[in-house]
N, C-alpha and C positions, 0 to 999 in steps of 0.2 A: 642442321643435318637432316636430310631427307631420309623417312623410315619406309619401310618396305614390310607388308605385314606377312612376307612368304619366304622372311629369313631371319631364323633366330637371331633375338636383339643379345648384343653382348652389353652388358650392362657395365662391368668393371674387371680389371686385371690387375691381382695382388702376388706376390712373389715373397718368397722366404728365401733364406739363402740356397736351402737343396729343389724348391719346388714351386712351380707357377698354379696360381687358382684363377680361375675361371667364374665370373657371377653374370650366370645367363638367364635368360626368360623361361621361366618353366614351361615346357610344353606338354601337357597333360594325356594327347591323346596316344602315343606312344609311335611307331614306326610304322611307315607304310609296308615296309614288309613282312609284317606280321599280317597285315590284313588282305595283303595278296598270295602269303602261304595257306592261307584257307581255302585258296578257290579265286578262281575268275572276278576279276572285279565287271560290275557293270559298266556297260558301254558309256553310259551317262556320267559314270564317277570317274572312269578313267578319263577321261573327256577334260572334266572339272580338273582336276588333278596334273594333268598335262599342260595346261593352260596357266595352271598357279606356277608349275614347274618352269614354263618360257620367261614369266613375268619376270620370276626372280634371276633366272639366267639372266636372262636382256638388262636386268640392271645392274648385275655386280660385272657382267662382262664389257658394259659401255664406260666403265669405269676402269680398266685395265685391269681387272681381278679374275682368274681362271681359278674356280672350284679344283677340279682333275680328281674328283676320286667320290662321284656323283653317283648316289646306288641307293637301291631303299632304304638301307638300312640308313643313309646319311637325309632319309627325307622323314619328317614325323608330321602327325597331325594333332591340330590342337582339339580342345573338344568342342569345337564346333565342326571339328571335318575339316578343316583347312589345312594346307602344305605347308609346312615349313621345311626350309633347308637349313642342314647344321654339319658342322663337323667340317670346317677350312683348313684342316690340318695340313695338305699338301697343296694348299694355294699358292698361285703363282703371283706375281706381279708386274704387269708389264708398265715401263714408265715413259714421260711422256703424253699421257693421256689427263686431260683435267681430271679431278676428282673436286668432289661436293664433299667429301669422306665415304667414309662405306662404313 
């Protein structure tokens, strides 16, 4: 399975009879959209950030998987400052397309 390091790894999915759990990669640095409710991000970061933002697109989408509900609040950064994307809640599936897994 090819990893992608600009989208939270799901690690495990466990289920009880009323409730699904979720064992995901902790990502430490919190939401992009807390650090763009402060103010203007720089040219250079938004830059950086846009670019993590394509990579990950470009690959869960060459894969037949539509995010659909892409916002800062569903992008986090780890604490090195890198994008992650999370939160697939209203992903789609389109089939037909090879997948490697996602």
């Amino acid at each position: 399975m090819m990893k992608l390091h600009n989208i939270v790894e799901l690690h495990e999915v466990m289920a009880s009879k009323s409730k699904i759990y979720f064992a995901m990669e902790y990502v430490r640095g919190g939401e992009l959209f807390a650090k763009i409710a402060n103010g203007r991000l720089r040219e250079d970061a938004a830059k950086n950030y846009f670019q993590q933002l394509i990579l990950a697109i470009d690959f869960y989408y060459s894969r037949g998987v539509y995010h659909r509900d892409l916002k800062p609040k569903n992008l986090l950064l780890d604490e090195e400052g890198n994008l992650k994307v999370t939160d697939f809640g209203l992903t789609a599936r389109v089939s037909g397309i090879e997948s490697d897994s996602v």
